[in-house]
N, C-alpha and C positions, 0 to 999 in steps of 0.2 A: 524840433525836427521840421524840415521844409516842408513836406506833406501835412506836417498839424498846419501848417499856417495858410500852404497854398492848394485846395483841394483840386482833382483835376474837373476841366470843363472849358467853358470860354470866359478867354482876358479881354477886356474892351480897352482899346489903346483910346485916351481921350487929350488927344493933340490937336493942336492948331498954330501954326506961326504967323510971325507979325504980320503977314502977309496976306490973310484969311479971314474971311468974313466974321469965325464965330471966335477969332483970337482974344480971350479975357479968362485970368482965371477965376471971374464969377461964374462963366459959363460950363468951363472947363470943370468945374467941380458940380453945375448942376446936370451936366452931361456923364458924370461917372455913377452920380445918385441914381440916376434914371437906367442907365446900365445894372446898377447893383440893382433895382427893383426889378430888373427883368430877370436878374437871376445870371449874373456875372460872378465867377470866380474872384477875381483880381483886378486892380486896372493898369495900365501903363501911362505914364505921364512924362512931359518933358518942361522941364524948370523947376528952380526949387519955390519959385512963384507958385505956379499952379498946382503942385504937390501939398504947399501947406493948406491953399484953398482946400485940393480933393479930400487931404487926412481930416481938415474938420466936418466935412459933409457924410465922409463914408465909413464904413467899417470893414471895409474888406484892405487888404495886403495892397501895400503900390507897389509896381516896380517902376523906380525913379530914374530918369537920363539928364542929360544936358546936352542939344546940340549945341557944337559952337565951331565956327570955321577960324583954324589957321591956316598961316599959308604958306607954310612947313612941311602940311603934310593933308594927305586923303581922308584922313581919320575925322568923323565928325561925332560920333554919337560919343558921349562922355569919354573923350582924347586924356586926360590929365586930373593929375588927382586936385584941382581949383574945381572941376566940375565935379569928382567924386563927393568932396567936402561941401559943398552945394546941396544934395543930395541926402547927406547923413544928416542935415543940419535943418532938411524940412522936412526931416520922418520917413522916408522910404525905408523899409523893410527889405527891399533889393535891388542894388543897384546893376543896371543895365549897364554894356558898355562892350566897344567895337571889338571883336578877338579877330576879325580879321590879320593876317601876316605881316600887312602895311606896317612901315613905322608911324609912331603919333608923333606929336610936334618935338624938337628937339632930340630926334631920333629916339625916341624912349621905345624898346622894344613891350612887345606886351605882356612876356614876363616878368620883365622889372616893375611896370605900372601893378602888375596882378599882384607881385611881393609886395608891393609898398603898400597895396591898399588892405590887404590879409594880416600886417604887421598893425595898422593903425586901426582897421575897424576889424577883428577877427569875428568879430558876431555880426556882420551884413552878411546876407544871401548874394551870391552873385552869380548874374544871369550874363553869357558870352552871347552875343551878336554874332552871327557869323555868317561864311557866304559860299561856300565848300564844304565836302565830309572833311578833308585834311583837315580844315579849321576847326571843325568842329570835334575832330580826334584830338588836337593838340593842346584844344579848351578842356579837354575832360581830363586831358593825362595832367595839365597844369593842377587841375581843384577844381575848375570852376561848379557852382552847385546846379546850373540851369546852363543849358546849350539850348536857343533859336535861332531859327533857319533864316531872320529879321532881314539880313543885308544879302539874299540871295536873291542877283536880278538888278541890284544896286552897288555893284562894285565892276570896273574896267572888264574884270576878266568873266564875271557872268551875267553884262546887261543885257545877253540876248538868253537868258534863261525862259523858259515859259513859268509863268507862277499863278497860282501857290505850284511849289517846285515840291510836286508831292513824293516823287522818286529818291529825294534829296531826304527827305522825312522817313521813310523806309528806312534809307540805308543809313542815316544816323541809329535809328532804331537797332537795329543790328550790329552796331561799331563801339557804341557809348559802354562805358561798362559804372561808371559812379551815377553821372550826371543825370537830370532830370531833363528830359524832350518835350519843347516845347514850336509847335509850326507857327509863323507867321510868315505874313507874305501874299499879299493878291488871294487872300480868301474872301469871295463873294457871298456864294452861295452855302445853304444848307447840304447841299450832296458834298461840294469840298471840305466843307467842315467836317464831315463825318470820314472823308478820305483821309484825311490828315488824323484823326484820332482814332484810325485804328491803327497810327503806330505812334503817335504822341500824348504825352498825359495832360497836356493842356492846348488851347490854342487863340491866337490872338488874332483879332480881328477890328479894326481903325476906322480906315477911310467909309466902307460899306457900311459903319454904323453913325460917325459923328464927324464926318467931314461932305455936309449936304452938298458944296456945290460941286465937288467931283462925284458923287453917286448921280445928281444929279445931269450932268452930262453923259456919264455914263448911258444912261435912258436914254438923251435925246440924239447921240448919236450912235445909240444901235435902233432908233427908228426907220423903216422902210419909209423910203421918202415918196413911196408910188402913193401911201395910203396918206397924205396930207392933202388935203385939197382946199384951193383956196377959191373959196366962193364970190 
């Protein structure tokens, strides 16, 4: 059962791209450790790189992705079953992956990508990305075992969402009738976290715990710039 494996609480997403100061999955696994010692549920990771680091450090549940861009399509977080197979093959216990409407690369709707991958791994958890209630109604009526609210705020049609998109978390709350609800998204603070889980069973939260140089900016420009003074 998905509740024996994933209890609810907070997920610590422990990403970083090539791009990013603490990009390594030496890091990336000792930053899941350091989550799991604060008392993290689960963690979310992207590569099957930094998955097999995270699985031999920790002991809690991954939920595994792959970003990868084609140029096909909109679709980035685990698009095709080359990134599902990625995934199953460095331990994740649930794979992540876009349920947004978009097509993925080679027009693959997301029912077909959702059969093909229930036909070959029927024992993976699978958690739907999504960025609307319609997506997230159509991720529950498909199977999927896990709907978040991940790509809300990040897709064309809701980048001007305000997030965490807690209304969105609500009304999932009330629509889902299998799936398991989980918020992610521009959770900051302790008050939002607590917003969000009183209508989701878990929640996920990234940037604000292991991505330092955007929290760190964060800080420096929500400082009043009246109180700096230069001597």
């Amino acid at each position: 059962m998905l509740k024996d494996l994933l209890r609810p609480g907070l997920i610590v997403s422990c990403q970083a791209l090539e791009d990013e100061p603490l990009h390594s999955p030496k890091i990336m696994a000792r930053l899941a450790y350091a989550a799991e010692m604060g008392g993290a549920v689960g963690i979310r990771a992207n590569t099957g790189e930094d998955i097999r680091a995270i699985k031999k450090r920790v002991k809690l549940p991954v939920i595994g992705l792959v970003k990868r861009n084609y140029t096909d399509s909109e679709v980035y977080i685990t698009p095709t079953m080359k990134e599902v197979k990625e995934i199953v093959k460095a331990g994740a216990e649930i794979i992540a992956l876009d349920a947004t409407m978009r097509l993925r690369p080679n027009k693959l709707t997301l029912k077909e990508l959702y059969e093909e991958i229930r036909e070959k791994y029927p024992d993976k958890y699978l958690m739907a990305d999504i960025s609307t209630l319609d997506e997230g109604i159509y991720a529950d009526e498909l199977g999927f075992d896990i709907v978040s609210t991940t790509l809300s705020g990040f897709t064309s049609y809701t980048k001007d969402n305000k997030l965490p998109n807690i209304a969105l978390v609500e009304a999932l709350s009330k629509n889902l009738k299998n799936a398991i609800l989980i918020a992610e998204g521009g959770i900051w603070t302790i008050e939002e976290l607590n917003e969000c889980l009183k209508y989701s069973y878990a929640a996920v939260i990234g940037s604000a715990i292991t991505r330092p140089h955007i929290a760190t900016r964060r800080y420096v420009e929500g400082i009043n710039k009246e109180y700096l003074k230069e001597e």
